[in-house]
N, C-alpha and C positions, 0 to 999 in steps of 0.2 A: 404420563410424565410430560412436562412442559416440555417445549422444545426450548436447546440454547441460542442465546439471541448476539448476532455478529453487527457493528458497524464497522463498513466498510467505506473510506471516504474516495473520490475520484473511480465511482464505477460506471459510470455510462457506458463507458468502452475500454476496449482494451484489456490490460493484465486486472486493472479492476473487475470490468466485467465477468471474466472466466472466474475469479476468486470468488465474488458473492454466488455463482453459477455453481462454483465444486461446493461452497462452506454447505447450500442449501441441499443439495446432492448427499451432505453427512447429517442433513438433521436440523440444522441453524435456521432458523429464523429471521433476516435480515432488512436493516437498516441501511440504506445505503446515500452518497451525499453525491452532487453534481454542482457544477458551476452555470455554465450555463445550458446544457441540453439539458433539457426538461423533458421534451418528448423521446429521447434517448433512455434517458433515465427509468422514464414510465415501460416504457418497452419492457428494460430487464425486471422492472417489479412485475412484470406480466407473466415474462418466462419463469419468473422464481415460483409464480403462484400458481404457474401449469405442475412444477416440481411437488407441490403440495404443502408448501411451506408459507407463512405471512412475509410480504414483504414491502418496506414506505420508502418512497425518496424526499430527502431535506436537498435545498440549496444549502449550499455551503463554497464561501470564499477562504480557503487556506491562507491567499496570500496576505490577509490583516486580520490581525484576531481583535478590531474594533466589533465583531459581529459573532466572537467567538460565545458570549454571555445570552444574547439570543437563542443563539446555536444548541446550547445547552439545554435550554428552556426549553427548547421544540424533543430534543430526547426526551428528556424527563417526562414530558405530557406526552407522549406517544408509549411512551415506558409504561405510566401510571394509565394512560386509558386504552391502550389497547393489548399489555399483555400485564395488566392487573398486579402495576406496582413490581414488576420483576427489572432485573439488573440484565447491565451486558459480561457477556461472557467471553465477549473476544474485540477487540480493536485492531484495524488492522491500517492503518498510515499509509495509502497507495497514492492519494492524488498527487498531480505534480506535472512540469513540465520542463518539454525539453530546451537549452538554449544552446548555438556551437558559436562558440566567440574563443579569439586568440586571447591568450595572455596580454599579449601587448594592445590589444586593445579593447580588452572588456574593460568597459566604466563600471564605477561608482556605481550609478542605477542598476546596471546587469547582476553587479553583484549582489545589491543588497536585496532585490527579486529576486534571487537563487536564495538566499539566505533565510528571508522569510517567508517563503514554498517549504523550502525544503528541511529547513530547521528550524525557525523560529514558530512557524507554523504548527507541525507535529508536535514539539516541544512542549507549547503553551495548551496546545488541543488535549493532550494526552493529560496532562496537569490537572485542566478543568472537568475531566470527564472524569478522572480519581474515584469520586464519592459515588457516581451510579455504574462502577465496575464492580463485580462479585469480586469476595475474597477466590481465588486459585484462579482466577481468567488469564485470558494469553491475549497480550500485544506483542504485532508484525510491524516492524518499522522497514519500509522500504527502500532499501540501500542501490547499492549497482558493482558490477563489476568492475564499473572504471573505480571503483574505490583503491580495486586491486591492480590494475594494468591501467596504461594511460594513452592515451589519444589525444593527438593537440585536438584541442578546440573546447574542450571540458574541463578546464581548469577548475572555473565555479565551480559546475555539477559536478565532477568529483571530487572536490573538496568540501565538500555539503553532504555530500553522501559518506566518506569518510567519518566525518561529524556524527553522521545519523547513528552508521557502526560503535564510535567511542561510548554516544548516547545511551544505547542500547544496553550495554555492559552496565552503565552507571544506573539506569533505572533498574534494571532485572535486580543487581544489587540491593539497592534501596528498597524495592518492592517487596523484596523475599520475603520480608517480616506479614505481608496479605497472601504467598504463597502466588502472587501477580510473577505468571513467567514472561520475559522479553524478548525478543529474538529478532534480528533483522534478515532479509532477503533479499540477496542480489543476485537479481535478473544479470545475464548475460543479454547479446544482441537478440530484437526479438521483432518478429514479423507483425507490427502493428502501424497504426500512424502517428503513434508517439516521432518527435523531431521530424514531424513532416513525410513521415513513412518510406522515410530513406532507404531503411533496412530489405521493407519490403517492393520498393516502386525501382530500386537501384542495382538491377542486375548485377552488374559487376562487383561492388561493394559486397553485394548477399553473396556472392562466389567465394571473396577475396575472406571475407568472415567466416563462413561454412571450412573453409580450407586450415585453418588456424584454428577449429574447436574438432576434440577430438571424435565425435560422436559424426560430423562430416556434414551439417547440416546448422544454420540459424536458427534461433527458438522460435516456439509459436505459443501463443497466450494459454493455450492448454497446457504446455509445460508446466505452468507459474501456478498456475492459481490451484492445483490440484498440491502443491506443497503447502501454499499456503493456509489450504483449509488443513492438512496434516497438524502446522504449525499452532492452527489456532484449537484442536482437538484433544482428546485426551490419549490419541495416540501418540502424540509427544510431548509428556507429560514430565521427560526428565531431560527436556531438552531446555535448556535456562543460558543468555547471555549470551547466544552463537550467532555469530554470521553464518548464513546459509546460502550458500554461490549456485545457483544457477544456472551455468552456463552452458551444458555438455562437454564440460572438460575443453574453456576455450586459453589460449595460451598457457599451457601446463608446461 
């Protein structure tokens, strides 16, 4: 029996990494996209393939879908020649980046870079990819806790990620008719170098966080990515249009 095949985008590092790391670990076969590490990238297609699984890295720029129609083109022909004309079975929206700007003074540019990362991006990515997804597959749209709780300085990002949540709801809906389930995931605070590795390089911060989630400790990319492959598997099969928080029970 074929193996199922996951693209994951923004896996070099990070919660990406651990997700393509768990998806392979259930079986998946993975696609994975990078911006600019390449030899990063090459790395995890290394470990995927110590797992026993096939695994390619694409470049991919989320933040302009002027490259999205290429983008496509390179699936498709990696689809058609190297797993014999088969579909994907799971999408999972992870790239992305961090920005902390105040309200009063995030511009125009800041925002509309948050907008098309984080939403315009996915949006139009997941659109285009429509036709080489199997009928009953699973997309992960990567949301955040601040969708739920707030923190000055995330105005954008969590009002982009809010987005991604409403999103979510609205494809799963639409999709049902392919049996396409949707579901988004947010990450609580997590020990990576996502926003400059603040979480993890900032003693006190990681204290002041850890103390405010109930579990008594900050995430770490293993948290993540082992739901995520849940997410995209057929163990959660009746799970459709859910936000899935992350966080170890942080501000309850």
């Amino acid at each position: 029996m074929a193996s199922k095949i996951a693209l994951v985008t923004g896996a070099s590092r990070g919660l990406g990494k651990d997700s393509v790391l768990q998806l392979a670990k259930k079986g998946f076969d993975i696609i994975l996209t990078y911006q600019t590490k390449k030899e990063a990238a090459d790395e995890v297609v290394k470990e995927i393939e110590t797992l026993g699984q096939k695994a390619f890295a694409l470049s991919l720029d989320i933040s302009t879908t002027a490259g999205f129609d290429q983008f496509v083109t390179e699936v498709k022909n990696l689809l058609d020649n190297q797993f014999a004309s088969a579909r994907l079975d799971a999408l999972v929206n992870n790239a992305g980046i961090g920005i902390t700007e105040s309200f009063e003074t995030t511009t125009e540019e800041t925002l509309d870079a948050m907008t098309n990362i984080h939403f315009k991006g996915p949006y139009f990515l997941t659109q285009q990819l429509l036709p080489l997804l199997n009928d009953g597959s699973s997309v992960v749209n990567t949301s955040s806790g601040l969708a739920r709780f707030s923190f000055a300085g995330y105005s954008a990002y969590g009002a982009m990620k809010a987005a991604i949540d409403s999103l979510s709801r609205y494809q799963a809906l639409e999709l049902g008719s392919r049996k396409i389930r949707v579901n988004s995931i947010a990450p609580g605070a997590i020990e990576t170098d996502f926003g400059g590795g603040a979480v993890r390089d900032i003693s006190d911060l990681n204290k002041h966080l850890a103390s405010e989630t109930a579990l008594g400790r900050v995430g770490l990319p293993d948290d993540i990515g082992s739901v995520v492959a849940f997410l995209c598997s057929d163990d959660s099969k009746w799970i459709n249009g859910q936000r899935v928080e992350v966080s170890g029970g942080f501000k309850l």
